[in-house]
N, C-alpha and C positions, 0 to 999 in steps of 0.2 A: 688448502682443502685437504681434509684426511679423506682415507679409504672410505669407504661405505660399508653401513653395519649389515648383517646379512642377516637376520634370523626368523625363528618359524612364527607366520603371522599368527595371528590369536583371534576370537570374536573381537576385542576392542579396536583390531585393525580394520575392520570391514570397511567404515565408511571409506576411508583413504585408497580402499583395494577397488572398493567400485568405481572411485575419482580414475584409477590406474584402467581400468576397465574403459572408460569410457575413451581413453587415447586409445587404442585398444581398437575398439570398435570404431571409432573413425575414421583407420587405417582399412579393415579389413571390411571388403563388401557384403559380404555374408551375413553378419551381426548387428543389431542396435540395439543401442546403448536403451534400458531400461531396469530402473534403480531398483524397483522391488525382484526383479525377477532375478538380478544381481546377488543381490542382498539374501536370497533364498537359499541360491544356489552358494555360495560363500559358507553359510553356516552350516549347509549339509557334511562340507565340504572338512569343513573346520574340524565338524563331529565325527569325519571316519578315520577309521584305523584306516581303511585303504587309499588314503587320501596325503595330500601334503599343499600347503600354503609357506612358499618364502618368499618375504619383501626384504627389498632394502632400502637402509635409510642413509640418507645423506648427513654431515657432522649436526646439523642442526634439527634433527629427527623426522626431515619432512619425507615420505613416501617417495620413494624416486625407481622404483621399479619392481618389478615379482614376475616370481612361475609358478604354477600348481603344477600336481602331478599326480595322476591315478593309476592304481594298479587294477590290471584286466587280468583273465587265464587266458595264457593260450595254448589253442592247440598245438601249433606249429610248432612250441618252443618247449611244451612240458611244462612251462612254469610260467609265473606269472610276468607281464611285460607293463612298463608305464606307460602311459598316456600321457607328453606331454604335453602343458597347453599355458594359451595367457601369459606369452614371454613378451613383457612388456617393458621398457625403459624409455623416462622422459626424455625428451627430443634432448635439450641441453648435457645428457647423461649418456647419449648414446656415441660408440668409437670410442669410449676410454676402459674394454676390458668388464663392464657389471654384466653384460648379457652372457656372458662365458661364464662368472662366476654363480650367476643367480642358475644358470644350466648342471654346471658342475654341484651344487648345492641339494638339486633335485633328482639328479643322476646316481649323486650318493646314495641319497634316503632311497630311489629306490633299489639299488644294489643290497643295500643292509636288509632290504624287504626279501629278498630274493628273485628279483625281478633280472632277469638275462637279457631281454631287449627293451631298447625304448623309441618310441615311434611318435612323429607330431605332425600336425598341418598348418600348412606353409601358406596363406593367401600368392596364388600365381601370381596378382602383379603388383607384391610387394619385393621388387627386385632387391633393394637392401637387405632385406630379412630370408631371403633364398639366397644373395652371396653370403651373408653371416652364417648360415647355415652348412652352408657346401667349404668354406673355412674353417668351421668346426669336425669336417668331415660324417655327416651327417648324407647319408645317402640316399638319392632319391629312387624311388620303387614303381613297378608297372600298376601298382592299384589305385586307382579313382578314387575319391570321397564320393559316396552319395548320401543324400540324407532323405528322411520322411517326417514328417512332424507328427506326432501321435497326441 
């Protein structure tokens, strides 16, 4: 088994990112999985400069995980911070190291952006994905999520 290819997804990756989506959303209680609203949001996503899509693929090219990443302003920091989101890896793929790199990948791009922090949300009782987390030294903050659907 070679390493995993890492690079920046493209529109002709969608279908496979929504496949990636929907592991995704079966973990986290918050979201379900729905293809077109998916699929929307991927291409807007794909089209922005302040935006980033990386998958990785396994030797035989199949989708075996991704991170997006957006850039916000903020005040706090004077400059701009990412948003990340959608750190996803196939069950068989995960514990060997791709979730650090697809992280590092998107950490990057946003540093080259000039993005100074970067911030994500964790489903509370995905306790593997909050130890992975707090191993990467990613640290947890007094603010709440709330959301409103408009």
């Amino acid at each position: 088994m070679t390493a995993p290819a890492i690079t920046t997804a493209t529109v002709g990756d969608i279908p496979e990112l929504i496949e990636l989506l929907g592991v995704l959303f079966s973990i986290e209680q918050d979201f379900t999985p729905d293809t077109e609203k998916q699929q929307r949001g991927l291409a807007t996503l794909l089209a922005s400069p302040q935006g980033h899509v990386a998958i990785a693929r396994d030797d035989v090219g199949r989708a075996i995980g991704m991170v997006t990443a957006q850039l916000v302003i903020s005040t706090a920091e004077g400059a701009p911070s990412a948003w990340i989101e959608d750190v996803v890896i196939r069950e068989e793929w995960r514990g060997k190291g791709l979730g650090r790199l697809l992280l590092d990948t998107a950490l990057n791009w946003a540093r080259a952006q000039g993005a100074t922090r970067a911030q994500l949300l964790a489903d509370l009782d995905n306790t593997p994905a909050l130890a992975f987390y707090n191993r990467l030294g990613w640290q947890p903050t007094r603010l709440g999520a709330r959301r409103l659907m408009l």
